[in-house]
N, C-alpha and C positions, 0 to 999 in steps of 0.2 A: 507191256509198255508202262504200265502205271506203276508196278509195284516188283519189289526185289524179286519176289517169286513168282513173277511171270512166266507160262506156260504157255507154249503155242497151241500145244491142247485143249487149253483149256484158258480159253481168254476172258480177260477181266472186261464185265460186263462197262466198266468204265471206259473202255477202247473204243466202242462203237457211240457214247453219248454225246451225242450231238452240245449240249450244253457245255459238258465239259471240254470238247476239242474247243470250242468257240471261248470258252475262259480261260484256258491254259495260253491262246492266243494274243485274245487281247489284254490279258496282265502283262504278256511279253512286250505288246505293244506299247503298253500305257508307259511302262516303265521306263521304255526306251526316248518313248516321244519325249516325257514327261523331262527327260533329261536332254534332248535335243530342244526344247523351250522351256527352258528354265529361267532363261529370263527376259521370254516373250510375256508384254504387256495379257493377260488373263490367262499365258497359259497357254497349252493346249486348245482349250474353249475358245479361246483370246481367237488363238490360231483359225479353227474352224467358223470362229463370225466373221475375220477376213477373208477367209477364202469365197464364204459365203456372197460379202460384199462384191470380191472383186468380179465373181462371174454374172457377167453381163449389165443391164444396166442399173442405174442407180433404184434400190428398193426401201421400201417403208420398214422401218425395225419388225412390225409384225410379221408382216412374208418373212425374216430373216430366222425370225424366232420361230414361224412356225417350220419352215424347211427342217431347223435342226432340231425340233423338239426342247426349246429351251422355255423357260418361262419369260415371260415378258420383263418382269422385276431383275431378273437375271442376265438379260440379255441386256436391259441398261447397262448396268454397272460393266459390261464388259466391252460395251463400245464407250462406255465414260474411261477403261481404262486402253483401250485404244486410241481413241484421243487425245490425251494426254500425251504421247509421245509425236503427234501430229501424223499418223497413220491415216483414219479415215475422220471425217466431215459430215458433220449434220447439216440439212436445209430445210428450210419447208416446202413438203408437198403442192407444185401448182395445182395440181386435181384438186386436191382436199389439204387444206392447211391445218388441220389439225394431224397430222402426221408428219416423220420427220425420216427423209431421204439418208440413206448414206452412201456418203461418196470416199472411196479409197483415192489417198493422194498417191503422187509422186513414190514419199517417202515410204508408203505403207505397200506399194507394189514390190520396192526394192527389197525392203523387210520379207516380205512375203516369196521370192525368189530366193533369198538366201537360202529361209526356214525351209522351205520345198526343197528344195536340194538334201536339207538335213535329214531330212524326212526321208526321203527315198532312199539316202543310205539306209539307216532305219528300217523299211521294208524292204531292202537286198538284203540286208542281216539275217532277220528274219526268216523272210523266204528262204535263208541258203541252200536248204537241206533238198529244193527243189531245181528241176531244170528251170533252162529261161522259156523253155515251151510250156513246161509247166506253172510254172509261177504265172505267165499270162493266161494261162488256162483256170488259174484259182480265181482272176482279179475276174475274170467276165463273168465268171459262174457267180461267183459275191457280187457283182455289181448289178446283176440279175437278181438276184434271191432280196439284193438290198430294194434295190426298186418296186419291188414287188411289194416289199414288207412296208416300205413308204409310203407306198398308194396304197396302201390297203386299211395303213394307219392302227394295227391290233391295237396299240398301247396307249389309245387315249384313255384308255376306262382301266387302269389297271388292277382293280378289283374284280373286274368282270372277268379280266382275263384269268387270272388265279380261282376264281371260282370253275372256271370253265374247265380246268386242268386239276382240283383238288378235293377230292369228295367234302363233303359236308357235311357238318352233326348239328342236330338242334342242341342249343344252348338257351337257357333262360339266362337273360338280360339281366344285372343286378340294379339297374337303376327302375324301370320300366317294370321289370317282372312279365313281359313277351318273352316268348322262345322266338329266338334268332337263330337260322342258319350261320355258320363259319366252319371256313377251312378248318381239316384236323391238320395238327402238326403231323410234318413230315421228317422222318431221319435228314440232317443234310451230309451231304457228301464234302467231303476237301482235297481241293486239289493237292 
């Protein structure tokens, strides 16, 4: 599958890597989306803080940012450029006014139905190469595997996580002069 001189016999260790199926994907995907909003206000991103918004009711930036793993400082700038086209609305919070609601208008639902649409072309594309039993058979098993991985949260620390996956050599420190554990480099592979 990977390589010109693929052998059924003799399969490339690259066939069965979970990593690699998962990047070969989602660069297809990126690319794809990337170009079905191209000139949606942030993008992609843009995309994903609205959708964020619109399901259910009006939430604080932080619940938004933290749902999607974005940074805070980051997630401004992309409901500032959601805004800008009159998509979604900031308020302040009655609980706690030091926080700031947002509300999807009107015109950011309709935006956001268009894009959906787009989108889903997008992933029939994609999917093609599967049935339509199948392809619903992928999205539940991801929807699972993603839920899971979401509550579970591995990648707050993502130092820890890479250690936990990477042997370790001591190194003296050139500032300090301590020996420090760190990852040894590893070959990378490309797709």
């Amino acid at each position: 599958m990977t390589g010109a001189t693929h052998r059924p016999d003799r399969p490339d260790p690259l066939d069965d890597d979970l990593g690699w199926m998962l990047g070969i994907v989602f660069r297809g995907y990126v690319r794809a989306a990337d170009h079905a909003l191209t000139d949606f206000p942030g993008g992609p991103r843009g995309y994903q803080v609205l959708t964020a918004a619109i399901n259910g009711p009006a939430r604080n930036q932080g619940a938004i940012a933290e749902e999607l793993g974005l940074d805070r400082t980051v997630l401004t700038y992309l409901i500032d450029d959601l805004e800008r086209p009159g998509f979604v609305a900031r308020r302040a919070d009655p609980a706690d006014r030091r926080n700031r609601l947002v509300d999807v208008t009107d015109a950011g639902r309709a935006a956001w139905e268009k894009r959906r649409s787009a989108l889903r072309q997008v992933e029939s594309h994609l999917l093609g190469a599967l049935t339509p039993a199948d392809a619903a058979t992928l999205r539940a098993l991801l929807q699972r595997v993603a839920c899971s991985a979401q509550a579970a949260d591995p990648l707050r620390d993502l130092c820890e996580v890479v250690a936990q996956v990477q042997p370790t050599t001591d190194r003296p420190d050139a500032a300090s002069g301590r020996v420090r554990s760190t990852p040894t480099p590893r070959a990378r592979r490309r797709a």
